[in-house]
C-alpha positions, -999 to +999 in steps of 0.1 A: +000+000+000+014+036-004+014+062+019-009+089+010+019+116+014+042+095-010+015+094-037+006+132-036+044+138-039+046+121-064+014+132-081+029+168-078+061+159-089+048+144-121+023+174-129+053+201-120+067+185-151+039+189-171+038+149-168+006+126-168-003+112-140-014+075-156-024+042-139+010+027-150+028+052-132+004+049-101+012+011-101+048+018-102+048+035-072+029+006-052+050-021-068+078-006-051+062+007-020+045-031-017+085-044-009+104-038+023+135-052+006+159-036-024+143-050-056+153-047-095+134-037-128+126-069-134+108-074-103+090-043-106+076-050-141+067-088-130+049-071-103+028-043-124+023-067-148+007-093-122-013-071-112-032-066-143-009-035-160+004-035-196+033-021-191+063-022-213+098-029-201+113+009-210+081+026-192+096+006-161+133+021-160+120+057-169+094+056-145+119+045-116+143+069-127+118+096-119+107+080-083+147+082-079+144+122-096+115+128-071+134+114-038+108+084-035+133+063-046+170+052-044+190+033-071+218+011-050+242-012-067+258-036-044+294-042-060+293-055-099+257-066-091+226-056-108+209-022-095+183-025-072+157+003-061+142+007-026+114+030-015+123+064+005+100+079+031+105+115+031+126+124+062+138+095+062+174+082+054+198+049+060+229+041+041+246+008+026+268-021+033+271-041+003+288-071-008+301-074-040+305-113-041+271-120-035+251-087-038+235-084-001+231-052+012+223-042+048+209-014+061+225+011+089+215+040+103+244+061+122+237+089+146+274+097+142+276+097+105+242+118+097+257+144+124+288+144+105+274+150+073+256+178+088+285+194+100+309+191+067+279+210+052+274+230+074+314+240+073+312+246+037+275+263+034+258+239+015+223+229+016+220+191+016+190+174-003+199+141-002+227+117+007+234+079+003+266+062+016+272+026+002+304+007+016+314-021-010+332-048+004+327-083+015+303-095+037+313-121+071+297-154+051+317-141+016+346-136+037+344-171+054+342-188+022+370-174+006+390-181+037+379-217+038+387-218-002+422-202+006+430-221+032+456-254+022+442-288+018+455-311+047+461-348+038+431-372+046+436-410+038+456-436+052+484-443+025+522-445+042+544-413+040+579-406+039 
């Protein structure tokens, strides 16, 4: 379901650009406020589609780049992984820890790190309207199989030796 205040944003958002507001669009914006989870084009169309929407593939990617134009939205790309989109309540803000072995992403929210941001803008005058912080790396189960895959083979069977 979307929040009323996320669908009249949106609304005005599309008619400040002399845009139509059509059904396609509208379903759009519920396909992606419907997940609580980072989810790609593809899932989004599937999920328009499903629900009964002829929508074409192209109308999909323009469509979410303007959710991400109109700050409903954020594109994240976790490593050399496929983008993903997540839903944005206004006001409200998380960053990114993504792994680019196998494309999980977790969500953290730091006190420390919005209060920083505030001050380096502050420090140089600026006027922040948005901010996303994604740390690529490697995440603890990525990490633990590489280790394993690293670490030297040790001699099973019972065959004599030296």
């Amino acid at each position: 379901m979307i929040p009323s205040r996320e669908e009249e944003l949106f609304v005005e958002f599309l008619r400040s650009r002399n845009l139509r507001v059509t059904a396609e669009r509208r379903a759009l914006l519920r396909a992606i406020f419907a997940q609580h989870r980072h989810i790609d084009a593809e899932e989004v169309l599937r999920t328009a589609r499903a629900a009964g929407h002829k929508i074409s593939r192209a109308t999909v990617y323009r469509n979410l780049e303007l959710l991400v134009e109109c700050g409903l939205a954020h594109k994240v790309r976790p490593g050399d992984h496929r983008l993903v989109y997540e839903h944005v309540h206004p006001g409200q803000s998380h960053d990114h820890l993504a792994c680019r072995r196998c494309g999980r992403i977790v969500e953290f929210i730091s006190p420390g790190i919005s209060a920083l941001l505030a001050e380096i803008c502050r420090a140089h005058a600026f006027e922040p309207r948005a901010n996303q912080i994604q740390i690529v790396g490697v995440c603890r189960d990525c990490a633990a199989a590489a280790g394993a895959a690293a670490a030297p083979a040790t001699a099973t069977g019972g065959g004599a030796h030296g």
